[in-house]
Every structure is written in structure tokens, then in C-alpha cells.
N, C-alpha and C positions, 0 to 999 in steps of 0.2 A: 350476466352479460355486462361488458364493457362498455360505459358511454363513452361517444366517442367527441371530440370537440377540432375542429381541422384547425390546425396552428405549428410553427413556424422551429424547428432550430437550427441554429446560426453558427458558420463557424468562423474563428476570427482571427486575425493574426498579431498578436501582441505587440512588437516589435514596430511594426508599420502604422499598428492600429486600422486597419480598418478590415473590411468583411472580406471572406472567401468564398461563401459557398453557404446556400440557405438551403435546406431538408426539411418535406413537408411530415409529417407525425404518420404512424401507420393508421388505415381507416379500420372500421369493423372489420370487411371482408380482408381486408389483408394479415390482421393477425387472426381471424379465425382458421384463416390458410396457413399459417406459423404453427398455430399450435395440435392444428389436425396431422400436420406432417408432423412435428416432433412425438405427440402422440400415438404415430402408427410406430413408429420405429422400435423395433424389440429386439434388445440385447443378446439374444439367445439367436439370432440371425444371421446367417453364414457372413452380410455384408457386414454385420455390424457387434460382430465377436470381440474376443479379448482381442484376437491373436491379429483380427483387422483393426482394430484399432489404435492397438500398437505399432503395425506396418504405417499408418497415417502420420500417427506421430512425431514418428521417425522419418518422415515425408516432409512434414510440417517444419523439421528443425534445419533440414538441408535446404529449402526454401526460403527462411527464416536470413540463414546466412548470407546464400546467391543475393538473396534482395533485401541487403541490410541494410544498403546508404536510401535506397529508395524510400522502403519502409523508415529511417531517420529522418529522414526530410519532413515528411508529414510530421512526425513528434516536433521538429523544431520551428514549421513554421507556425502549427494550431495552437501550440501554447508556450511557445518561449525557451526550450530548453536549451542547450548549448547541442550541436551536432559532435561532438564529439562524448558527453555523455548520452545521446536518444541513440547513438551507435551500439556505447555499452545495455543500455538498456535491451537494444533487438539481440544482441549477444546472450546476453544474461535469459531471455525467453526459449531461444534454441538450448541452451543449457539443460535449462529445466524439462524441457522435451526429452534431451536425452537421457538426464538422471531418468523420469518416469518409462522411459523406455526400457530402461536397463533393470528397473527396479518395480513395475507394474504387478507382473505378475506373483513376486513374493509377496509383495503387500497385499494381492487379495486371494493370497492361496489358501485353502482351507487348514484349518488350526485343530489338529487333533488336542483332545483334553484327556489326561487320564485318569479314569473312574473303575475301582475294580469291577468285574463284571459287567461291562456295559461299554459299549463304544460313544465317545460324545465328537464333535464337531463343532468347529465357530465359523459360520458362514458371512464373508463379505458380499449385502448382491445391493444392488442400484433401485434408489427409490423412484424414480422417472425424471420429470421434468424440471431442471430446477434453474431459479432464476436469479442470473445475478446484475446487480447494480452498482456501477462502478466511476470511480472519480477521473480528474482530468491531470493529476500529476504524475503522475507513471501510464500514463494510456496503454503502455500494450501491457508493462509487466504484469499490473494487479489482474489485469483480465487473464491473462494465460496463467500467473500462479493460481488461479479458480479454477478457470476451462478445461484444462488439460486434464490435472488430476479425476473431477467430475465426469469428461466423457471417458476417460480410462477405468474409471467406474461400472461406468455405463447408462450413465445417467445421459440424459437429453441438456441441455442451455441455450436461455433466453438470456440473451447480454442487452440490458437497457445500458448506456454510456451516458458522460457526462456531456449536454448540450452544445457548449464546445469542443467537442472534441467527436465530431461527425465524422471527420477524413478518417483521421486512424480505426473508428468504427468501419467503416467499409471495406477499407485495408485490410482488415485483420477478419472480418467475414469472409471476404475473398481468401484470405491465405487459408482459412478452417475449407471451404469448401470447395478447397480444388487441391485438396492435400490425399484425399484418397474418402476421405469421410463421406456417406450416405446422404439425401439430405435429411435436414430437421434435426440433424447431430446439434451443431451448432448456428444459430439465425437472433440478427441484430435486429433487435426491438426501436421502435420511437414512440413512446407515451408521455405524458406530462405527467405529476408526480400524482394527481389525483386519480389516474385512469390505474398507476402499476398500485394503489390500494387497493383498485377492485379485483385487477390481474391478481396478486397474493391472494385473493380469496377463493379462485379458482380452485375448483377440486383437482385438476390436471397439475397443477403445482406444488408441487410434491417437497420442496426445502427452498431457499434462497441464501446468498451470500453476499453482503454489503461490506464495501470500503468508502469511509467517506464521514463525515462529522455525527458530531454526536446527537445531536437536532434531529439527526435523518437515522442514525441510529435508533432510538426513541420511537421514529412512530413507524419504523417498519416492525421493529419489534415487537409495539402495541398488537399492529395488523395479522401480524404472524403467529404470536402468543393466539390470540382470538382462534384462531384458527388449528392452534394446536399444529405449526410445523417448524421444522428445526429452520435453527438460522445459525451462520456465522458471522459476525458481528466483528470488523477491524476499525476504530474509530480513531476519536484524537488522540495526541500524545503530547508530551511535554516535554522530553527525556532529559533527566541530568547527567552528566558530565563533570566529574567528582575528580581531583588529584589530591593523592595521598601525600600525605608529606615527604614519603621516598620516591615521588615522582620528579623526573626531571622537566623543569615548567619550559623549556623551549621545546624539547621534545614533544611533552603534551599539548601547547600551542600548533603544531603542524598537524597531529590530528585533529584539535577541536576545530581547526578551520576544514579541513573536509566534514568534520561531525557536521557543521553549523552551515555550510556554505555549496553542499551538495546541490544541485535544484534550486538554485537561488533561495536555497533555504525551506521550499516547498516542499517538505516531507514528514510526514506525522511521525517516522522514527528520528529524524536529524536532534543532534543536541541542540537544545533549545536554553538549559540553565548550567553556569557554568561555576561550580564551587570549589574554591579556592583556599589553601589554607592563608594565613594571613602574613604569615611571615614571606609566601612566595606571590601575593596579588601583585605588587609590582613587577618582577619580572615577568612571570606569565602575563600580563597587560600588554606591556612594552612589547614582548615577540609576538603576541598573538595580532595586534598593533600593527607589525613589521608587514606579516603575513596578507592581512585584509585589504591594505592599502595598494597592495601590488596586486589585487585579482582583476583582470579584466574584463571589461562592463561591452559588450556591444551586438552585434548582428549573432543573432545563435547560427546560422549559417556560414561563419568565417572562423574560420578551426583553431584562431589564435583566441576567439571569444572565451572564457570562463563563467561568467556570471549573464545570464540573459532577464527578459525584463520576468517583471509577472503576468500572471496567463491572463487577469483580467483586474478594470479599475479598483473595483469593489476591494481589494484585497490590497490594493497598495494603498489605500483609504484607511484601512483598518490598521494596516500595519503602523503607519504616521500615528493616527491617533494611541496605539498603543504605547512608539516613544513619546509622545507629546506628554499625553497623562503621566508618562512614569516620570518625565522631565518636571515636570508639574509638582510633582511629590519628592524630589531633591536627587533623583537620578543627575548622573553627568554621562554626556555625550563625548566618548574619545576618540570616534570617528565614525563616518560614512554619515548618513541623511537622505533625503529625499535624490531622486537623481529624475534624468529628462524624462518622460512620457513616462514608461509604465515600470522605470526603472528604478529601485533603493539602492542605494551604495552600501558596502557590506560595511556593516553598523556594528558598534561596542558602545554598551553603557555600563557605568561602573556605581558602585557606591548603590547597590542594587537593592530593595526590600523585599521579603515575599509577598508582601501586598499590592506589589506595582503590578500591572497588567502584563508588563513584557517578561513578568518572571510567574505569575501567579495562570496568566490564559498560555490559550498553542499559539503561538508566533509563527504564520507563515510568511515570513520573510528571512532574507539573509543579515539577523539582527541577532547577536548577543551577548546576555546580561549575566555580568558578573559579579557574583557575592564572594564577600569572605568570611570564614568562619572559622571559630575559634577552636573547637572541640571536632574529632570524626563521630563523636557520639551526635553531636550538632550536623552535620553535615547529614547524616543518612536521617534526623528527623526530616528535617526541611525539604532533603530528596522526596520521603515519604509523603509528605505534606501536599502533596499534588494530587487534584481529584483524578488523574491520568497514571496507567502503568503499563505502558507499552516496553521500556526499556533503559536503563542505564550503564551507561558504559565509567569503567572504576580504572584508573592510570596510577600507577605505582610501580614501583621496582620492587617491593615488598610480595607478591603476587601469591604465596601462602596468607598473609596475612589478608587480604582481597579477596582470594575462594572463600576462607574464612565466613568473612561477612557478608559473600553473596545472599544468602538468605535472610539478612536481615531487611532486604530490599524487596520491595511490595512492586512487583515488577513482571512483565513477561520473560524477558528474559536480560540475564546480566552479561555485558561483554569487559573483559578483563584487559587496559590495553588496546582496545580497539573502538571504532565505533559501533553503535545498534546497528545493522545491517540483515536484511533476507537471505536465506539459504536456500535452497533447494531439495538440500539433503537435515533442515532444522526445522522443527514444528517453530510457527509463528504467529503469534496474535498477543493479545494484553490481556490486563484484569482492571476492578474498578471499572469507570468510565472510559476506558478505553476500548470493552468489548470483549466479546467473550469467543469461545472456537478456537478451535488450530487451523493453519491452512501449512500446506509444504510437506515435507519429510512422509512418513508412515500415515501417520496421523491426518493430514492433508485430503490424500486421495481416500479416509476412510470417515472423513468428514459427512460426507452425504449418501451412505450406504446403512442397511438394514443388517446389525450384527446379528445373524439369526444360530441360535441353537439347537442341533439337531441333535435327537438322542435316541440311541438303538440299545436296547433291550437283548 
């Protein structure tokens, strides 16, 4: 049994600073009624088949569109983002709807094995209820690259969301349960973090799936280990951001600013460290320089906006003191700073150390620190060197010489030329402290399923 405690989340508007909308936490009887309906619901039920599910889906993504500025709006006023990326974000979720649409049922069709004399079978089936908790910087994506594939599974979801980020939870309940889905398919939870320890130990909880630091990492894991059930685990990252010496440094300057400046930089895949050879730190400086100074800072609701503020104080608190200290330790600041209310001006510090905080922790802001080194043998340690391996993206015109040395990198995955970015159609997650699991591609939707072996005789 769940203790329950009645208390309060908040949702907020960064930008303005102040409150939108207070949400009282689920009582006993209301999630005992969550999880009794998700628990009736059985896969094997005409409402609630592959082949309905799929029809929902595919309901879900035509929805998704119709009501894209709508659903943007909530992303941009609960935590900051600019309205013209919380656009691509409700884009990029319809996407993914129809990739799974298109591709559900090959992913969990039965997989003959050949064995002389004997017929075998790999069965994909759904382990039930599973629960996922999710952060406040991509609000709809990281929940639908979860949700989707899980209930196309056939699995049930419990979405606990992050405190601020109440509206888009609603939102996006509403759009799961008026898309064609049963109920108890999909139903937004409100616990505090002490009550979803007791929730994971529920026998009706069958897996869970976390996006969100390493801290919270750590003890869902504890909680779930204990309990002996699967978890996918998407945590921090750090990613570097490496030019080869056949890189052309303006060119790579216009991507490391969308790497770095994404989400006002709010992204556990965005480049965060930028390594330079030395002969090219000046000019890449100077362009990259050119690029930052021209982003524009204002209302994420005004479509010329670029950079919005951050979602909340705590974090532009953090970020300050991460350039402070590293300033402290002989870093130089060659642009951007502190900006008005909940705003960083998009920041570069140069003459970087791997001990400084803005190149050593995850930097959620739009800050970054650029080293140079001498050797590419140097360059992929120090890449390495990061307790984090979500992804690194590797710039060169050399690009055999790049696949090359993709595997030298302790990484989820390497992007060549481009930045780290989610696919739909690409398994995505890290190693190290970054977390463990696939979420997306094949692999994704087979995440929280029972590979089962069937063998006839």
C-alpha cells in the first residue's frame, strides 16, 4: 500500500516567472482506481489488440498535427522553449507514431529459428503495467518515445511527469485517451518521489522507464534492482564535440552552435565539450563567437525568439556557478553571461581544463567550453575521460578516417558530421553513467516485452 501525503505541484512559467496552475497529488482511492483499470486491461482483447492499437496510434499522430500549435504552446509557456522548436518537438512525436505504425507489427512478429527436427519460435508478448517517469525538457517527446512503443507492445503506462510540467501532462493524457485507446492504456500519475518508491514495488509493476539525472537514476534503480524488474535508464550526458584536423572550423562552428544551443542548451544529448585542434582554436573561436552573439534571447512565444530562458532558478544558479568556478581556475569568458530573470546569454569559455566544472559536469545551459589539444590520440582520451557516454559527434572531412575511429569512443552512439540527435528509426540510450537500455528503432518497442521461447518437438 501506498502512503499517501496531500501536497501540491506547481506549474510555472519561466519567462514571466510566476505561477500558472497548482495540481493536487493523486489520493489512495484515485490511484487505486488507475491501477485497477490498467490492470483489467488485457492485450489479447478485441478493444485492445495489436491491430487496435495500432488504429489509435495512427489517430494519435493525425491529432498530434491538427493540434500542434496548441499542444506547442503549453511546451513554451511551462518551461521556456522557443515555439518554434516545441513545434518541431509535437512534429517529431507524430513522426514517431507513424514510424511505429508502419513498423509495429514486424517488430513483434514471431521469429522462426532453425533447428533440424524441431520447430522453435521467439515470441515478443507484454509484461503489463509499466511505469514511466519522465523530465521537464522535451515534455511530450521523451514521454511518447516511451509510451508509444510500450502500449504497441501491449503493455499498460503509468506516466509520473516532472512537477512543472503539469499542463503538458494533461495534454498529452487527453490526446492518449481520446485517440481511440481503452482506458487504463495510458493514465498520468501525481506522486511525490517517496510514494513512486513504494509504487515500484508494487507487484502490478511489471518494468519502468526513466529519463532524468543520475541522482534519480541511482535510486530508482536501487528500488527496481530490489525488486528484480527491468528498467531503462536514460540519464546525464556530457557529449563531446571533436574537429578533426580536416575539418573545416567555420563550418563546424555552425553546427556546434545548434549542438550546444538547442533548448537553451537544456539537453542531456547537446554538445557540451568542444575539442579543438590547436592549430584551428582561433578560428573556430572567432566563428563560433560570430554565431552565439547573433542568437536571439526573448519571449519563447514570438517566432523571431531563438534562445528562451530556463525552465527554473535552481538551474541558472547552477549553471553561474559552474562558469564562476571554472573562471576561478583560469578559464576566460569570450562571451555571453548571466542575462535578465531566468535568462544565460549563449556563453563560450576558452583556455578550458578537464577539471573545470563546465567541462568535467553536464552543463544544462547554453554554455560552451572549449579545449585544445595537441594529439587526436589526446582528444578521444579526454573525450573518454567523461564519467558520461551518451554520444559524440566527430567533424572532419577525413570521414573514413572518423568510422575508423568510431569505436574507439566509450559512447552510445557516434554521429559523424552531425550532432547527437534521437531517431525514431535508431536504438538510443548510453553507457557508463549515463544509463543503460535502448529506447526507439527495433529495440525500443522490444524494450519491455517477454522474449519467450517456444519449442515444438
Amino acid at each position: 500500500m501506498v502512503s499517501f501525503t496531500i501536497l501540491k505541484m506547481e506549474s510555472y512559467n519561466p519567462y514571466k516567472q510566476e505561477f500558472i496552475q497548482k495540481f493536487e497529488l493523486d489520493s489512495e482511492q484515485s490511484m487505486d482506481h488507475k491501477m485497477a483499470l490498467a490492470d483489467a486491461l488485457d492485450p489479447l482483447d478485441k478493444n485492445y489488440d495489436l491491430s487496435s492499437r495500432l488504429a489509435s496510434v495512427k489517430q494519435l499522430a493525425t491529432d498530434l498535427r491538427e493540434e500542434k500549435d496548441s499542444h506547442a504552446q503549453v511546451i513554451s509557456l511551462e518551461m521556456g522553449k522557443p515555439i518554434t522548436e516545441a513545434r518541431a518537438e509535437i512534429e517529431k512525436c507524430a513522426w514517431l507514431c507513424n514510424y511505429y505504425y508502419e513498423n509495429a507489427h514486424q517488430f513483434l512478429s514471431d521469429q522462426s529459428v532453425d533447428i533440424p527436427d524441431a520447430q522453435a519460435i521467439r515470441r515478443f508478448e507484454p509484461l503489463g503495467i509499466i511505469l514511466g517517469i519522465m523530465p521537464w525538457n522535451f515534455p511530450y517527446w521523451q514521454v511518447f518515445r516511451f509510451a508509444v512503443p510500450a502500449i504497441l507492445a501491449g503493455n499498460k503506462v503509468l506516466l509520473k511527469h516532472a512537477p512543472n510540467c503539469q499542463l503538458s501532462a494533461e495534454r498529452m493524457e487527453h490526446s492518449f485517451q481520446t485517440c481511440g485507446l481503452p482506458k487504463g492504456a495510458y493514465q498520468n500519475i501525481r506522486l511525490t518521489n517517496s510514494q513512486i518508491t513504494e509504487l515500484i514495488a508494487d507487484n502490478r509493476i511489471k518494468g519502468l522507464s526513466l529519463t532524468g539525472s543520475e541522482k534519480a537514476g541511482r535510486s530508482v534503480a536501487e528500488t527496481a534492482g530490489k525488486a528484480l524488474k527491468p528498467q531503462v535508464l536514460e540519464l546525464g550526458g556530457s557529449n563531446a564535440f571533436i574537429l578533426h584536423e580536416s575539418a573545416n572550423p567555420e563550418k563546424a562552428a555552425a553546427l556546434a552552435a545548434q549542438a550546444r544551443l538547442l533548448n537553451a542548451g537544456q539537453s542531456c544529448i547537446a554538445a557540451k565539450r568542444f575539442l579543438v585542434p590547436k592549430s584551428m582554436e582561433t578560428s573556430f573561436l572567432n566563428a563560433l563567437t560570430k554565431i552565439f552573439i547573433q542568437y536571439q534571447l526573448g519571449d519563447p512565444l514570438d517566432e523571431s525568439t531563438q534562445i528562451g530562458p530556463l525552465a527554473r532558478l535552481d538551474l541558472k544558479e547552477t549553471a553561474l556557478k559552474q562558469i564562476n568556478s571554472s573562471l576561478e581556475q583560469g578559464a576566460e569568458l569570450v562571451c555571453g553571461g548571466p542575462g535578465e530573470g531566468l535568462f544565460i546569454k549563449p556563453s563560450i569559455l576558452k583556455n578550458v581544463k578537464p577539471s573545470m566544472p563546465v567541462f568535467k559536469e553536464e552543463v544544462f545551459a547554453p554554455i560552451a567550453s572549449v579545449y585544445a589539444y595537441s594529439t587526436w590520440d589526446e582528444a578521444v582520451e579526454i573525450s573518454n575521460s567523461s564519467r558520461y557516454g551518451l554520444g559524440v559527434s566527430l567533424v572532419g572531412e577525413n570521414k573514413e578516417f572518423l568510422l575508423e575511429q568510431a569505436s574507439r569512443f566509450e559512447e552510445g552512439a557516434v554521429f559523424i558530421n552531425e550532432l547527437v540527435k534521437s531517431d525514431p528509426r535508431l536504438p538510443f540510450g548510453g553507457v557508463k553513467y549515463s544509463g543503460y537500455g535502448r529506447e526507439l528503432g527495433p529495440e525500443g518497442i522490444r524494450s519491455f516485452t517477454n522474449l519467450k521461447t517456444i519449442y515444438i518437438k
